[in-house]
C-alpha positions as CSV (number, residue, x, y, z in Angstrom):
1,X,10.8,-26.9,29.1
2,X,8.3,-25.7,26.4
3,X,6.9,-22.2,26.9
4,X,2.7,-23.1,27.3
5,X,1.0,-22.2,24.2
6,X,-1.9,-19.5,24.6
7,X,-5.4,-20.0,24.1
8,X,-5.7,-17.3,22.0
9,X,-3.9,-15.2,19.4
10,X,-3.3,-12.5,17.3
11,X,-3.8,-12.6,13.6
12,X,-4.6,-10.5,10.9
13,X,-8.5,-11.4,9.4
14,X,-9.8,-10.8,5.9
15,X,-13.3,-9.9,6.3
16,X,-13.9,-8.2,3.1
17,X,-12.6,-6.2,0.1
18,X,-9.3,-4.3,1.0
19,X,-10.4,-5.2,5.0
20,X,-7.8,-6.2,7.0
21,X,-7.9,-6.1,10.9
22,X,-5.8,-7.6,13.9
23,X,-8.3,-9.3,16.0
24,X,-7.6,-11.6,18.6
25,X,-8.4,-15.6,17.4
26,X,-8.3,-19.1,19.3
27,X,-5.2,-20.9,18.7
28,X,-6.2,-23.8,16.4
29,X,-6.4,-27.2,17.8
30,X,-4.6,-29.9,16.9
31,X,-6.4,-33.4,16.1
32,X,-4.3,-36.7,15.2
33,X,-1.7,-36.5,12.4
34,X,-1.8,-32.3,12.7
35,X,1.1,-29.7,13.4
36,X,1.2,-26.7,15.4
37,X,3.7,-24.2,14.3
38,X,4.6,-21.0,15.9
39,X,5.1,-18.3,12.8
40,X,8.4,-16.5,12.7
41,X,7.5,-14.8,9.6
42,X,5.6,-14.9,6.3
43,X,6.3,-13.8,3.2
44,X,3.6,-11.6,1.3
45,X,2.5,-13.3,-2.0
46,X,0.8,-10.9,-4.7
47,X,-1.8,-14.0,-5.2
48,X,-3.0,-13.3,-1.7
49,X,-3.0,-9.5,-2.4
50,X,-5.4,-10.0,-5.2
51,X,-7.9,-12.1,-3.7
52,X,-7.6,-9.3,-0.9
53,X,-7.9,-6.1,-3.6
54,X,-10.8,-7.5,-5.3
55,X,-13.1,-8.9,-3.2
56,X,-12.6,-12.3,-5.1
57,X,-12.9,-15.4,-2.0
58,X,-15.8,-14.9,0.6
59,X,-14.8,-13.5,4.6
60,X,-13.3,-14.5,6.7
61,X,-9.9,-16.3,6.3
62,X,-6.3,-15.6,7.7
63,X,-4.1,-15.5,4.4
64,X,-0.7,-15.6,4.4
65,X,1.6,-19.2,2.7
66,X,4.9,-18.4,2.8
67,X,5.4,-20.0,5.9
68,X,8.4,-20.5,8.5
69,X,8.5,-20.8,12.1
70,X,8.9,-23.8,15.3
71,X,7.1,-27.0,15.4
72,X,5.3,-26.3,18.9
73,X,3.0,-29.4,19.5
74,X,2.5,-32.7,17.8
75,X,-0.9,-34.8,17.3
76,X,-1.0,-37.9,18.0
77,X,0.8,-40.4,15.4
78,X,3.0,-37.9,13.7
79,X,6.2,-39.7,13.3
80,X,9.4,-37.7,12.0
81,X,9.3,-34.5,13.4
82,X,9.6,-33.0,16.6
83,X,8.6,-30.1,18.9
84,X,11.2,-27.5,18.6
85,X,12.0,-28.4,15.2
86,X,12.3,-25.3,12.6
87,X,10.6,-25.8,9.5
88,X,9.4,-24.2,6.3
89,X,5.9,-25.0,4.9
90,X,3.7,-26.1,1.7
91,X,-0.4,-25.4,2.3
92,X,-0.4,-27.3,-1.0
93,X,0.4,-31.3,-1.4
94,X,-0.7,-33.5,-3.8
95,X,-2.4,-36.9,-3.8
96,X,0.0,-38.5,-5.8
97,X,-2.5,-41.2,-6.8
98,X,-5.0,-39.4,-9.3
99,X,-5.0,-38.5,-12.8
100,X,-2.9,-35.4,-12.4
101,X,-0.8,-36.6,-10.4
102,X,0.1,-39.5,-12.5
103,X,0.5,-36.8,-15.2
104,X,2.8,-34.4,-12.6
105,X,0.1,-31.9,-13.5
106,X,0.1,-31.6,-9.3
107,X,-1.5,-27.9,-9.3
108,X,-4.8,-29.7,-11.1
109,X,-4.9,-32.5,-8.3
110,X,-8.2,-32.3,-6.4
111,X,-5.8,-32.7,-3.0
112,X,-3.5,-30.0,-4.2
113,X,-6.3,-27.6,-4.5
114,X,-7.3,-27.5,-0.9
115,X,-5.3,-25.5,1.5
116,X,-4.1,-27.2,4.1
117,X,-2.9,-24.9,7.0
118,X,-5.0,-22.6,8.5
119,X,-5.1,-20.2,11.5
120,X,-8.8,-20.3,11.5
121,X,-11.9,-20.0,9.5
122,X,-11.8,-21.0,5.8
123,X,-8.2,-22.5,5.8
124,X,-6.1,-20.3,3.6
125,X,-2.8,-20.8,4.7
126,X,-3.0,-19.0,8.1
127,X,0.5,-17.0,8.3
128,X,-0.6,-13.8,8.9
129,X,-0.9,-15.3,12.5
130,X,1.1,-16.5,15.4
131,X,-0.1,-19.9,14.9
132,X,-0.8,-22.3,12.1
133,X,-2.2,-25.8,12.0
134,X,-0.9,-28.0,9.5
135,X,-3.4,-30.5,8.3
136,X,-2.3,-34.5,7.8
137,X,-1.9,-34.5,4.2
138,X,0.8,-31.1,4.6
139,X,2.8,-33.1,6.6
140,X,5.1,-34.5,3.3
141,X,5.3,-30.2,2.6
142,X,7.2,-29.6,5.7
143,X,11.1,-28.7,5.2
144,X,13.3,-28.8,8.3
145,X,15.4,-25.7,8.3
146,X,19.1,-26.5,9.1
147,X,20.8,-24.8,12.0
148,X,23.0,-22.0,9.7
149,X,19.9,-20.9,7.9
150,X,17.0,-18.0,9.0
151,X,13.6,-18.5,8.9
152,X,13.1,-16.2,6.0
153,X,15.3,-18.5,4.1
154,X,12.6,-21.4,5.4
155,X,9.8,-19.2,4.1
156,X,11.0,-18.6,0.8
157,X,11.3,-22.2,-0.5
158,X,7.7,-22.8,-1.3
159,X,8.2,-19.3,-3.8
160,X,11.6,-20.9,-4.9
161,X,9.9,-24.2,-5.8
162,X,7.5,-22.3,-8.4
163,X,9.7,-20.7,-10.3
164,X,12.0,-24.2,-10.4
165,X,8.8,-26.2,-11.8
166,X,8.2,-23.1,-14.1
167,X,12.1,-23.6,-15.7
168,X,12.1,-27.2,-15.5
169,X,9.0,-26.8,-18.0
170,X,11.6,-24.9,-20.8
171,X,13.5,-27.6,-21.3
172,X,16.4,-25.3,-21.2
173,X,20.9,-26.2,-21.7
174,X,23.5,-24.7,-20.1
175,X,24.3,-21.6,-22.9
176,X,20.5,-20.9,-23.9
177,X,19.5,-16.9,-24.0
178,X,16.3,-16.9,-21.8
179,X,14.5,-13.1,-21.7
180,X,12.7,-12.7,-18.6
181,X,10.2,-9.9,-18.2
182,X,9.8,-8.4,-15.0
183,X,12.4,-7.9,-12.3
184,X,10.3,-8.0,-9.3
185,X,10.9,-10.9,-6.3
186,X,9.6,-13.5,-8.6
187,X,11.6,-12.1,-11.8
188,X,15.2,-12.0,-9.9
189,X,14.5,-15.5,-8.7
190,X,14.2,-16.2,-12.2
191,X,17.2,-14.5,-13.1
192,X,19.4,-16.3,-10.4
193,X,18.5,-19.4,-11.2
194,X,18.6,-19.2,-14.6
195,X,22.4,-17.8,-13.9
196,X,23.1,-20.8,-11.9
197,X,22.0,-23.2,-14.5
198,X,24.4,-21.4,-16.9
199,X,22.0,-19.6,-19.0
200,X,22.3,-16.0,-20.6
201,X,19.5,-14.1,-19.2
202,X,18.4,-10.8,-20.8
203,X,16.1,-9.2,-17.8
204,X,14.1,-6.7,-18.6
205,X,12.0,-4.1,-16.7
206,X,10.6,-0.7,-16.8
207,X,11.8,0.5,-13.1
208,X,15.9,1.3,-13.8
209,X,16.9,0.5,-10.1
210,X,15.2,-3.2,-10.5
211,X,17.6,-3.7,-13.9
212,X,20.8,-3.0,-11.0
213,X,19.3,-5.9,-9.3
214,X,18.9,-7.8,-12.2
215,X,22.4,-7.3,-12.8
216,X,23.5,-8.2,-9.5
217,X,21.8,-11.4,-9.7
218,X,23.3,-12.8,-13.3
219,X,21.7,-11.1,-15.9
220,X,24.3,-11.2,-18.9
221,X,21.7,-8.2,-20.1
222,X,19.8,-5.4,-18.8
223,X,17.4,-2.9,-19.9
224,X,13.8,-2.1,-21.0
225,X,11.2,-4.0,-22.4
226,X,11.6,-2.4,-26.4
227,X,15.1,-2.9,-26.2
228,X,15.0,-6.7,-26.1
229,X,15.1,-7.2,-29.7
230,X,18.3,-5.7,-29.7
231,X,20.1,-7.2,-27.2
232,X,19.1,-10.1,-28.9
233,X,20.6,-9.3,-31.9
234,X,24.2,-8.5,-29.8
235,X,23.6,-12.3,-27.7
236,X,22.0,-14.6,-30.1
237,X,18.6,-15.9,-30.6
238,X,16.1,-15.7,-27.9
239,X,15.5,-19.7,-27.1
240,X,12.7,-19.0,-24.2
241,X,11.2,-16.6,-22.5
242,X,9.7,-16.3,-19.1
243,X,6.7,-13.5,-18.7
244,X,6.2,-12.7,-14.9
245,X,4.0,-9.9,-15.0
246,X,0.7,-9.8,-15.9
247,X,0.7,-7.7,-19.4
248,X,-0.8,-9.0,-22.2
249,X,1.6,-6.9,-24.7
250,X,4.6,-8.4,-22.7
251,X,3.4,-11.6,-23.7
252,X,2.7,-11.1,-27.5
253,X,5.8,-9.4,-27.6
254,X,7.6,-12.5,-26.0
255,X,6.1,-14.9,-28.7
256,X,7.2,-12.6,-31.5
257,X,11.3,-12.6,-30.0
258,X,11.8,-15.8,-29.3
259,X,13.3,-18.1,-31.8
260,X,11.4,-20.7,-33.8
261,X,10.7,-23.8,-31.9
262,X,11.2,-21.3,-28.7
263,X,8.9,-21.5,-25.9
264,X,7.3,-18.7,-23.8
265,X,6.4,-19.2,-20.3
266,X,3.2,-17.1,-18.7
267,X,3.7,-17.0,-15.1
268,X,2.1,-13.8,-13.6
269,X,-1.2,-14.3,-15.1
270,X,-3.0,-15.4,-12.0
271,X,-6.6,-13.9,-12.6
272,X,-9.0,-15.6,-15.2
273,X,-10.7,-14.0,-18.0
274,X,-7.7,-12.5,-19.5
275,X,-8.0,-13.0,-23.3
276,X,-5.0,-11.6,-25.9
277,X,-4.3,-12.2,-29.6
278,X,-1.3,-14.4,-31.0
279,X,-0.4,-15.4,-34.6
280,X,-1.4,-19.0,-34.5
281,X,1.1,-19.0,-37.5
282,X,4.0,-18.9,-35.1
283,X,2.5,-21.1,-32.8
284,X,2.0,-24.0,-35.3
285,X,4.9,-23.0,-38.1
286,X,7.3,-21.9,-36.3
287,X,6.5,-24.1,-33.1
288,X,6.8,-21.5,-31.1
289,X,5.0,-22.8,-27.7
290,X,3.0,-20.8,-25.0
291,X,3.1,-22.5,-21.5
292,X,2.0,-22.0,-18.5
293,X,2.9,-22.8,-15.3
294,X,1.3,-22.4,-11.6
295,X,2.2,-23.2,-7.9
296,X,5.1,-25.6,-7.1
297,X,5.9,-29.4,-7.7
298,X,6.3,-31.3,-4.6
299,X,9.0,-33.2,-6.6
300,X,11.5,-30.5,-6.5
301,X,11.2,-29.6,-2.9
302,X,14.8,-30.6,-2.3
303,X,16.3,-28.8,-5.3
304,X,14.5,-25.7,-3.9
305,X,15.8,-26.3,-0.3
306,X,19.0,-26.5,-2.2
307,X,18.9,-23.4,-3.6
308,X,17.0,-21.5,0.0
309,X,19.9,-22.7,1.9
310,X,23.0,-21.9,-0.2
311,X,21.8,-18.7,-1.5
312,X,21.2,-16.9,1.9
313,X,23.0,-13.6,1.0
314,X,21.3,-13.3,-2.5
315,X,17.6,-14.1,-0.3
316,X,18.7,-11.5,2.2
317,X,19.0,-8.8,-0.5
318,X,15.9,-9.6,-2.0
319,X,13.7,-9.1,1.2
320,X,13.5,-5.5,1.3
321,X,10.7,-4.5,4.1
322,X,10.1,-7.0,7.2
323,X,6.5,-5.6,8.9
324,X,5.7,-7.0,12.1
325,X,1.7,-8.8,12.4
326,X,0.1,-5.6,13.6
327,X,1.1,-3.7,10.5
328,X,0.0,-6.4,8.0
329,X,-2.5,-4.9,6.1
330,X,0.1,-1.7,5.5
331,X,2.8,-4.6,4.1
332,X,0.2,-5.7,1.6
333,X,-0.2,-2.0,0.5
334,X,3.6,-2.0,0.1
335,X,3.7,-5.1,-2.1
336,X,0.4,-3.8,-4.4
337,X,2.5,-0.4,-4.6
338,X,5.7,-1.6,-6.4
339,X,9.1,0.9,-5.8
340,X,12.9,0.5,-7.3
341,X,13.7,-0.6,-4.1
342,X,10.7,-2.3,-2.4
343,X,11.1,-6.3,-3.7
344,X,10.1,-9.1,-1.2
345,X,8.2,-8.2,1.7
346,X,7.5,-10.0,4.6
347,X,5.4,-10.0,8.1
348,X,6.8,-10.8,11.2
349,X,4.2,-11.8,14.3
């Protein structure tokens, strides 16, 4: 038998600039064609950080997106999945019928841009809760997790499947030297990836014990930033590279080390208004492309389930801190206050 599920709940509410407090929520309801999922944990996105630090998204809303835990009621008509069922998440889906979508530009489909789990309020993915309501048009998102995996390997796909769409973009072969900047979560996802699709990745990062990391997950290369240039001169011309933190110097300096016809991929500038100068030379002469890429593609979702579920101990070693619900507003501090050794951080209800 089922345990009953509460009325009410505990989550973590946003209700204002660098304000986070437990309070005690209703359980959302579920209506026809909905989910109710029980979290088991949540990872801790820097996008949700900075809507959190700055003030940027009106209060209140339950953030959290990196979503795992155990289907715990169905509405009426969902066919395909059942209660007890553990599954990872996407609070993002596409149409699949509109101009984007018929363009695979998913992250610019009207549909995509709505959230579409919530644990109350404004829906905004909900994880930092017990309980999460998946909307109808989620339902395609959900990734049952098999029976040798963890939940944390559930809640990593939907990070997994961002940094997939953001290679798949490069057009990289097996042999190409890729320089990735940044050797944070997001970075060493990069880098493993990019190892397991045979490419020669020269990581690069100011903090020395995140470059042992780097190592440890296939870079061919380690070292800082200003030493790129001559590790490429030691492994061949730089054919893409992949920016994941948000420096604009990182960026220029990406453009000028890649090779011609090279391509440079900006993936950790999240916040508008950022404006920085390239030579428009390079871009047009020497076809050297700047791209950028955001969120996942709902195309790749079983590559990235691929990849979450065969790359367990490499996952494990990149969640560093676990936090349980109560302490949710001290793991976001810990995520905006990068160490050597702090790297994925989750939240546990």
């Amino acid at each position: 038998m089922n345990p009953p599920i509460p009325k009410t709940m505990k989550a973590a509410v946003y209700r204002g600039q660098n304000d986070i407090r437990i309070e005690e929520v209703p359980v959302p309801e579920v209506k026809a064609g909905q989910v109710l999922v029980k979290v088991a944990v949540c990872g801790v996105c820097p996008t949700d950080i900075k809507k959190i630090q700055t003030g940027s998204v009106p209060p209140p809303r339950i953030f959290g997106h990196e979503t795992a835990g155990t289907i715990v009621r169905l509405g009426r008509g969902v066919r395909g999945l059942r209660v007890g069922d553990r599954v990872g998440l996407h609070h993002h889906v596409p149409c699949r019928k509109c101009h984007y979508c018929r363009h695979h530009a998913y992250a610019q489909c009207a549909q995509y841009k709505q959230t579409g789990i919530t644990a109350g309020f404004e829906p905004a993915g909900g994880g930092y809760a017990e309980y999460v309501c998946v909307s109808d048009f989620c339902l395609p998102g959900i990734v049952k997790i098999p029976k040798a995996a963890s939940f944390i390997q559930g809640a990593m796909l939907e990070p997994v499947n961002t940094v997939l769409k953001g290679v798949a973009q490069l057009g990289l072969r097996r042999g190409d030297v890729v320089a990735v900047y940044g050797q944070g979560p997001i970075g060493l996802l990069f880098t493993r990836i990019l190892f397991r699709l045979g490419i020669k990745v020269l990581a690069a990062d100011l903090i020395p014990e995140r470059l042992t990391f780097g190592r440890r997950f296939g870079a061919k290369w380690v070292g800082q930033p200003e030493e790129l240039q001559a590790a490429a001169s030691s492994y061949g011309p730089v054919d893409a590279a992949i920016v994941t933190v948000p420096v604009d110097a990182a960026v220029q300096e990406a453009h000028a080390l890649v090779r011609g016809a090279g391509r440079v991929l900006v993936f950790g500038h999240t916040m508008r208004g950022r404006v920085t100068g390239l030579d428009l030379g390079a871009v047009c002469v020497d076809e050297k492309a700047i791209l950028g890429s955001y969120s996942s593609d709902i195309r790749l979702q079983p590559a990235s389930a691929r990849f979450c579920f065969r790359e367990g101990r490499f996952l494990g070693e990149l969640i560093t801190e676990t936090y349980p619900l109560t302490q949710t507003a001290e793991a976001i501090a810990a995520v905006a206050h990068p160490t050597g050794t702090r790297l994925k951080v989750m939240v546990a209800p």
